[in-house]
VOTOR-818757 format. One record per residue: residue number from 1; x, y, z of N, C-alpha, C, O in turn. Coordinates in Angstrom, 1 decimal, padded with zeros to 4 digits. Example, Ala and Ser with C-alpha at 12.3 -4.5 7.8 and 13.67 -1.06 7.14 Angstrom:
residues 2
(1,(013.2,-005.7,007.8),(012.3,-004.5,007.8),(013.2,-003.3,007.8),(014.2,-003.3,008.5)),
(2,(012.8,-002.2,007.1),(013.7,-001.1,007.1),(012.9,000.0,007.9),(013.4,001.1,008.0)),
***
This chain:
residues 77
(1,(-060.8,065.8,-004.4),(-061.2,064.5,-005.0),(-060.1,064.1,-006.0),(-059.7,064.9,-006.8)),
(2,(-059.7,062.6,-005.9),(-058.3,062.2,-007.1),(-059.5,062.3,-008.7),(-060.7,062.1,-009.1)),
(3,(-058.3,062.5,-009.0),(-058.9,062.8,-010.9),(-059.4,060.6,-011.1),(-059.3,060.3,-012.3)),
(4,(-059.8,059.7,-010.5),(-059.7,058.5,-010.7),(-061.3,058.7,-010.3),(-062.2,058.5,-011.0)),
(5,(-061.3,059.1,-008.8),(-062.4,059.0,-008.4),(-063.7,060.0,-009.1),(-064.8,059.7,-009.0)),
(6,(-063.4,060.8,-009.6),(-063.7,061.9,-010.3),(-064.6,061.3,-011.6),(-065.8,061.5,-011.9)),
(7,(-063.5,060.4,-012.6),(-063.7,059.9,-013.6),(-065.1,059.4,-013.2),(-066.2,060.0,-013.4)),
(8,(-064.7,057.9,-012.4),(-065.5,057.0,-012.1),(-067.0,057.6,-011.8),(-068.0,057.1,-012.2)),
(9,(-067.1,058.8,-011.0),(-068.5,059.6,-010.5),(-069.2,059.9,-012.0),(-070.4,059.5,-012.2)),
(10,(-068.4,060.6,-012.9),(-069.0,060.8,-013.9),(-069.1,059.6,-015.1),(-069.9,059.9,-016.0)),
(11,(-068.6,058.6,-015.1),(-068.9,057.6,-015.7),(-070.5,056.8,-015.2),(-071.4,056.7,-016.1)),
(12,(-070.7,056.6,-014.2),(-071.6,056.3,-013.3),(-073.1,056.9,-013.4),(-074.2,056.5,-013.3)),
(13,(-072.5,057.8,-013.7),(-073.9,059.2,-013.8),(-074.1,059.0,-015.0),(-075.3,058.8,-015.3)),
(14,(-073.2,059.0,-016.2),(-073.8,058.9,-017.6),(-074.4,057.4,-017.8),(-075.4,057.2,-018.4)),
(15,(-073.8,056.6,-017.4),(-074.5,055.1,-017.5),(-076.1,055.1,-016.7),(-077.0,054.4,-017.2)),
(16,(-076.4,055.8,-015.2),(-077.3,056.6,-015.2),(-078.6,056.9,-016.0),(-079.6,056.2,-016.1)),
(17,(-078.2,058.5,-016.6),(-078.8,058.9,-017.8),(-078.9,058.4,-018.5),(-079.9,058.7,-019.1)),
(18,(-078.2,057.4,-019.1),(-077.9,056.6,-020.6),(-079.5,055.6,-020.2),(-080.6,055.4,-020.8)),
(19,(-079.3,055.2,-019.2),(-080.2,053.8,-018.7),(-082.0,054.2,-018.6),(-083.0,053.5,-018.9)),
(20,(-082.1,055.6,-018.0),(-082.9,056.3,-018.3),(-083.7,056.7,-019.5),(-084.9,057.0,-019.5)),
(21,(-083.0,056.7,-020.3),(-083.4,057.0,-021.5),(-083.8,055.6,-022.3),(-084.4,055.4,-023.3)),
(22,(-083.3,055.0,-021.6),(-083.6,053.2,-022.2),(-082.7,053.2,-023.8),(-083.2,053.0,-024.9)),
(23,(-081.2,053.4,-023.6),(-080.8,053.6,-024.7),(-079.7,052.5,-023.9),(-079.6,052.5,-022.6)),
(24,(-078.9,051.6,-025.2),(-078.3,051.0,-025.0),(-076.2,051.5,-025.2),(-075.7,052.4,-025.8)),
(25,(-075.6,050.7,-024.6),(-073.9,051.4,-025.1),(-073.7,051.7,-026.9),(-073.1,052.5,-027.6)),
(26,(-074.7,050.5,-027.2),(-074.3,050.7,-028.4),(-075.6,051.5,-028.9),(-075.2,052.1,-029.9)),
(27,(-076.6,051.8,-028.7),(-077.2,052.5,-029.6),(-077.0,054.3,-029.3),(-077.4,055.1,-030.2)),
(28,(-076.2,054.7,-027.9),(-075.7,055.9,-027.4),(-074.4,055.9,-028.6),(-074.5,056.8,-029.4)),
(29,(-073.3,055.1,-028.6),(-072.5,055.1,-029.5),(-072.7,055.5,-031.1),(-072.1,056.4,-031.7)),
(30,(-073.9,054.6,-031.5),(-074.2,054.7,-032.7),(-074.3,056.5,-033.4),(-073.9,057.2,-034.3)),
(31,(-075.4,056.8,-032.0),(-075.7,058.3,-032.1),(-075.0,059.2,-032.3),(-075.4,060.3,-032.8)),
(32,(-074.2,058.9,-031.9),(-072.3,060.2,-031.6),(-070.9,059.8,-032.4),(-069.7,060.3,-032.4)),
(33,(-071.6,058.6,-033.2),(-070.3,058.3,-034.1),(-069.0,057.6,-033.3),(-067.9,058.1,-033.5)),
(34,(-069.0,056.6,-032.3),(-068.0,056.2,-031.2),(-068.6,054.6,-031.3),(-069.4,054.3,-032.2)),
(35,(-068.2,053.8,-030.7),(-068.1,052.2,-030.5),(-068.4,052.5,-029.4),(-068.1,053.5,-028.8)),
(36,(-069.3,050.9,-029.0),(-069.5,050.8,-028.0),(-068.9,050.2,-026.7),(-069.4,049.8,-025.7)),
(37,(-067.2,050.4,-027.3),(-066.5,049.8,-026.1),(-066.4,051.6,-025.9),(-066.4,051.9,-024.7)),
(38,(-066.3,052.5,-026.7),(-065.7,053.8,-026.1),(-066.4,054.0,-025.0),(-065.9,054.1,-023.9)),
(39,(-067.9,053.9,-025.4),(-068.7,054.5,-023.9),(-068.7,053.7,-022.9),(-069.1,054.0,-021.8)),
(40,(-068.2,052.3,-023.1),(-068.0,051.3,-021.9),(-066.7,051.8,-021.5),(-066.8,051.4,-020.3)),
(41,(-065.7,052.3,-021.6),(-064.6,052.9,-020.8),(-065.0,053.6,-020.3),(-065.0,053.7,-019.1)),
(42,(-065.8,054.9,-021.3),(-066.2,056.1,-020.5),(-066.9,056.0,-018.9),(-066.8,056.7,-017.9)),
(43,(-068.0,054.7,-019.2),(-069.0,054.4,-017.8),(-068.0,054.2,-017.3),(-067.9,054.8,-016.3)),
(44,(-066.9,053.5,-017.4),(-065.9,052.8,-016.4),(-065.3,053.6,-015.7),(-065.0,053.2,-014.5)),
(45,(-064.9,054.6,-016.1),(-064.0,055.7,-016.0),(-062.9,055.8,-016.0),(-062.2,056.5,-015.3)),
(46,(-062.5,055.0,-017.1),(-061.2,054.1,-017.9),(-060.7,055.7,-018.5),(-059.6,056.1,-018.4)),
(47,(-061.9,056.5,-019.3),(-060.9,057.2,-020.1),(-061.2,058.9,-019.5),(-062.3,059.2,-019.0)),
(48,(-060.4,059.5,-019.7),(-060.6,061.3,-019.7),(-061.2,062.1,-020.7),(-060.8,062.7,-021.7)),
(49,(-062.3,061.8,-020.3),(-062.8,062.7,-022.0),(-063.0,063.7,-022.0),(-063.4,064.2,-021.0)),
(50,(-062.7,064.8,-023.6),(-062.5,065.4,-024.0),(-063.8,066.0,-023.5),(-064.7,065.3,-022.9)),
(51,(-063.8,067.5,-023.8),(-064.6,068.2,-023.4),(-066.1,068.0,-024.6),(-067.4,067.9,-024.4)),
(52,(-065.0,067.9,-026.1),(-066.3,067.9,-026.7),(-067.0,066.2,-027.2),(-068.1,065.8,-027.7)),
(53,(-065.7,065.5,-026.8),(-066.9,064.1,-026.3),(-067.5,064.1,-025.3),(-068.1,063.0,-025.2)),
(54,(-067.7,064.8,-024.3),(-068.6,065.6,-023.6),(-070.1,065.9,-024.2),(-071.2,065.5,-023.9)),
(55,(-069.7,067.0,-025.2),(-070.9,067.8,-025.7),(-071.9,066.4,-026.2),(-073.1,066.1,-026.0)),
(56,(-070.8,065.5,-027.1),(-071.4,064.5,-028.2),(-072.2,063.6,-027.7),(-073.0,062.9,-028.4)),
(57,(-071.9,063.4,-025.8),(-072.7,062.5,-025.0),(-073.9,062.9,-025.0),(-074.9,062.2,-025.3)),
(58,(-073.9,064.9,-024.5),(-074.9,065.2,-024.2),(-076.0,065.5,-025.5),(-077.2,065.6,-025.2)),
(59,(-075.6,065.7,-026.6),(-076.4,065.9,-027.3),(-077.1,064.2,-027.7),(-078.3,064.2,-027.9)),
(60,(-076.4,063.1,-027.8),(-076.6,061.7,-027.9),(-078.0,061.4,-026.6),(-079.0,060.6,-026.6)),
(61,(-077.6,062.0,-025.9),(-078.7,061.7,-024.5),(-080.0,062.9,-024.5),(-080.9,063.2,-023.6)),
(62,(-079.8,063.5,-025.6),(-080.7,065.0,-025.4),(-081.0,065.8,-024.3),(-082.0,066.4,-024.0)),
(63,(-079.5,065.7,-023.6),(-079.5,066.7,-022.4),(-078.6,068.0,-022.4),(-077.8,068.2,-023.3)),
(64,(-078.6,068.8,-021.4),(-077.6,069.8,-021.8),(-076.2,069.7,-020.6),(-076.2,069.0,-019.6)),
(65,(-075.4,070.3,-020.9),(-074.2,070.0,-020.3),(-073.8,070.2,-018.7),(-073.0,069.7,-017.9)),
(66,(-074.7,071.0,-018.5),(-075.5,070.7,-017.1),(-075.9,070.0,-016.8),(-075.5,069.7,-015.7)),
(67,(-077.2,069.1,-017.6),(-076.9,067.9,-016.7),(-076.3,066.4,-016.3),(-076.5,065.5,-015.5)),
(68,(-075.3,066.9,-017.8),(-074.5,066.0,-018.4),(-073.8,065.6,-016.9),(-073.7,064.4,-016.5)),
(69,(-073.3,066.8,-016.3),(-072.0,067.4,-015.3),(-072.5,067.4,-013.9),(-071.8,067.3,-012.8)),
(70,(-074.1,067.5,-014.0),(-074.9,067.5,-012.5),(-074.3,066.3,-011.7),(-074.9,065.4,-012.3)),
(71,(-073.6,065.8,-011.0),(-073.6,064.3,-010.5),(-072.7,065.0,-009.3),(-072.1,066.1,-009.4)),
(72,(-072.8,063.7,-008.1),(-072.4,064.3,-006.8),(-072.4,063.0,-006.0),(-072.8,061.9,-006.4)),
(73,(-072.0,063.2,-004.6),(-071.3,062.0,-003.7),(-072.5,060.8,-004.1),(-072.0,059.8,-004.7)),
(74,(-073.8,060.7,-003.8),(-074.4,059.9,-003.8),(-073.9,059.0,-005.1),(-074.3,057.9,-005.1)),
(75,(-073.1,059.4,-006.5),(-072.5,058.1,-006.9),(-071.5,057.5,-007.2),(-071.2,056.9,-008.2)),
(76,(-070.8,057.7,-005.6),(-069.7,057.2,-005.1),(-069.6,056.1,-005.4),(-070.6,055.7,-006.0)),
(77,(-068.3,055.0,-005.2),(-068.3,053.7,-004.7),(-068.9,053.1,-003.4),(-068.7,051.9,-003.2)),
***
């Protein structure tokens, strides 16, 4: 799988989760100390993030990093 398409799966899956929780870009942002354009790249899969803006998602979403990372073909293009 290209590291583009990769991004984008996991962008997708947290916008996902995020929507789930009925939390908005900016109120997930507010939670983790980030702007709400950060996590709008992130869904996008504009950027590579760090492992521990990783953690800061999942703790923002009250999930663990498993299921931060759980995501698969179904959310392809």
């Amino acid at each position: 799988m290209q590291k583009e398409e990769l991004l984008y799966r996991l962008g997708i899956h947290i916008r996902k989760l995020r929507e789930e929780k009925h939390l908005s870009q900016k109120d997930l942002a507010i939670s983790i100390g980030k702007d709400q354009q950060s996590i709008q790249r992130l869904e996008a899969g504009k950027i590579n993030p760090s492992f521990y803006y990783l953690y800061e998602v999942a703790v923002g979403l009250k999930i663990t990093m498993t299921e931060l990372l759980d995501f698969n073909a179904k959310n392809s293009r």
